[in-house]
C-alpha positions as CSV (number, residue, x, y, z in Angstrom):
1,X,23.9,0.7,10.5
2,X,21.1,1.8,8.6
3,X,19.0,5.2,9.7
4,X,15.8,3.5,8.5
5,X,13.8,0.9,6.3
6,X,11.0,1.9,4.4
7,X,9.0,0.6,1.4
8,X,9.4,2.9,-1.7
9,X,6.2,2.5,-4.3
10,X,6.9,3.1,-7.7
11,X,3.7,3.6,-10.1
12,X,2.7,4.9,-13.5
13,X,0.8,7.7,-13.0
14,X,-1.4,6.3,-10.1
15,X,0.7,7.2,-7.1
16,X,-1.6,10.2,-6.0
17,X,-4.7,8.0,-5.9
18,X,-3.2,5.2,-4.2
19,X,-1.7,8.0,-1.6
20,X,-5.3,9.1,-0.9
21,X,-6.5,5.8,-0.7
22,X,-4.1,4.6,1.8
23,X,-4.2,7.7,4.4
24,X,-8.2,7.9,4.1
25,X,-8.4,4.0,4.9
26,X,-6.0,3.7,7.5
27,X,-6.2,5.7,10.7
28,X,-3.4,7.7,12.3
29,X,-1.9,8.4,8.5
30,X,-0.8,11.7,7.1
31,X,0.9,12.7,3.9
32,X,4.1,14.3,5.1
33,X,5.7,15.7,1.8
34,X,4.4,15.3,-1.3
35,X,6.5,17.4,-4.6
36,X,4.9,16.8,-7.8
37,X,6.7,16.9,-11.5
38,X,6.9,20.5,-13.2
39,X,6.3,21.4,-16.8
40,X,10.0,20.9,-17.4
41,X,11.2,17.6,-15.2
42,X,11.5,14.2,-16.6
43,X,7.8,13.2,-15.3
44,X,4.3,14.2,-16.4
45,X,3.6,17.1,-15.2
46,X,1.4,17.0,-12.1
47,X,2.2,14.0,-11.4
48,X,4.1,12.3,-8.1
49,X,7.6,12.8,-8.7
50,X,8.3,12.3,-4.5
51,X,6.0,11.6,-1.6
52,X,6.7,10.4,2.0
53,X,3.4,9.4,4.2
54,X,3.0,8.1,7.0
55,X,0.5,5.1,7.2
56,X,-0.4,4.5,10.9
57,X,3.1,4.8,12.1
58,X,5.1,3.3,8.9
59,X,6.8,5.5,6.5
60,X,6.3,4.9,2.8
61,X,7.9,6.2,0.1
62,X,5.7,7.2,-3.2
63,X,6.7,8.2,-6.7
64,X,5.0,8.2,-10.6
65,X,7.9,6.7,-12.6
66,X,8.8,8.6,-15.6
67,X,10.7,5.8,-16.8
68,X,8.4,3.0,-19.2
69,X,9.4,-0.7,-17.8
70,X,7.9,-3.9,-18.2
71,X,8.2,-4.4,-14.3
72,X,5.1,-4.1,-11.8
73,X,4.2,-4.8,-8.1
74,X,4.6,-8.8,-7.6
75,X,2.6,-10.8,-4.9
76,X,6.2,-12.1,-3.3
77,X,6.9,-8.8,-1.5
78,X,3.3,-7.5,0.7
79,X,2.5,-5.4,3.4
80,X,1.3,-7.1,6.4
81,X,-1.2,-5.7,8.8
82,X,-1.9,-7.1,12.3
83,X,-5.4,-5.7,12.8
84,X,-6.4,-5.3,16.6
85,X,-9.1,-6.9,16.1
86,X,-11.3,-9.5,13.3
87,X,-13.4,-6.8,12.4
88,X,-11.0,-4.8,11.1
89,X,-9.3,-7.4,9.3
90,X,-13.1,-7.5,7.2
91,X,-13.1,-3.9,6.9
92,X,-9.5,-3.5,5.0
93,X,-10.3,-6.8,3.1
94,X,-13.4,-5.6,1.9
95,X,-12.0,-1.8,1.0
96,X,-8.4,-3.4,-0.1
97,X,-9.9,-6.4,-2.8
98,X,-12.3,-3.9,-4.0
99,X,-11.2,-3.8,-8.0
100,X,-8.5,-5.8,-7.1
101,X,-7.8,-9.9,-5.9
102,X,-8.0,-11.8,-3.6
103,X,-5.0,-14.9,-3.1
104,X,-6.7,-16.2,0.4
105,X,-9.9,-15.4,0.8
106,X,-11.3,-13.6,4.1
107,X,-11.3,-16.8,6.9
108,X,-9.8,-18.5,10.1
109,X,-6.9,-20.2,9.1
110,X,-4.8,-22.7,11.6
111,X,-1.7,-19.8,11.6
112,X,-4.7,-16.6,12.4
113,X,-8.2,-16.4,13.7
114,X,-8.7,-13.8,10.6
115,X,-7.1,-13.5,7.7
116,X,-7.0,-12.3,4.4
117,X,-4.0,-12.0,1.2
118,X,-5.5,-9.8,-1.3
119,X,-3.9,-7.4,-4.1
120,X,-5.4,-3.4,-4.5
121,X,-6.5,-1.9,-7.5
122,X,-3.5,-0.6,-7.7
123,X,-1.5,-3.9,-7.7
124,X,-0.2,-3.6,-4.0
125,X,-0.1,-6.6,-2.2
126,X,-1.5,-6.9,1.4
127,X,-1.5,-9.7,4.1
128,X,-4.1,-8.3,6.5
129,X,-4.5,-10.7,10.1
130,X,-5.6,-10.9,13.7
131,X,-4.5,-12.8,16.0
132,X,-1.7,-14.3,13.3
133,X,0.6,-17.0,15.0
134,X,4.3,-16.4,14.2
């Protein structure tokens, strides 16, 4: 049995940034360990070369890549968030397609009351709902 499942985030030199993004926008969030790459490890120096946060009770995994590969974030895998309410749901749209896109505009749909599929600046993608029928 696995001890845990937890999305890992692999970036390009970004993974700092999109770290203080995340905890600042959603509440309850802290950066629990965060090690960065020395003058002397495979990374650029400075950079994320492990972080663990938690955002709002989930546990995500960080880390600047050292490696070059052709390979981003895709749109088929997201992180969905069931807001309490339909004002949050415009809240992290609005701070979440910021510099990014947005796949399904902000809207009542016949599966939600609110809801929104948009991609960061970063290239994360998020499902963000209220009152989403599953």
């Amino acid at each position: 049995m696995a001890k845990s499942l937890s999305p890992f985030l692999m970036f390009t030199g970004k993974a700092e940034e999109a770290i203080n993004f995340y905890v600042e926008l959603f509440p309850n969030s802290s950066i629990d360990k965060l090690t960065r790459y020395g003058p002397d490890d495979a990374g650029t120096a400075g950079t994320i070369q492990h972080a663990t946060i938690n955002l709002n009770g989930q546990k995500l995994f960080f880390i600047d890549s050292p490696a070059v590969h052709e390979f981003d974030f895709t749109p088929s895998i997201s992180m969905f968030v069931e807001a309490e309410n339909a004002q949050e749901v415009d809240r992290l749209h609005e701070a979440l397609s910021n510099d990014g896109l947005t796949f399904m505009p902000l809207n009542s749909y016949d599966f939600a009351t609110r809801y929104s599929w948009v991609q960061d600046k970063f290239g994360v993608s998020w499902q963000l709902g209220f009152e989403v029928s599953t």
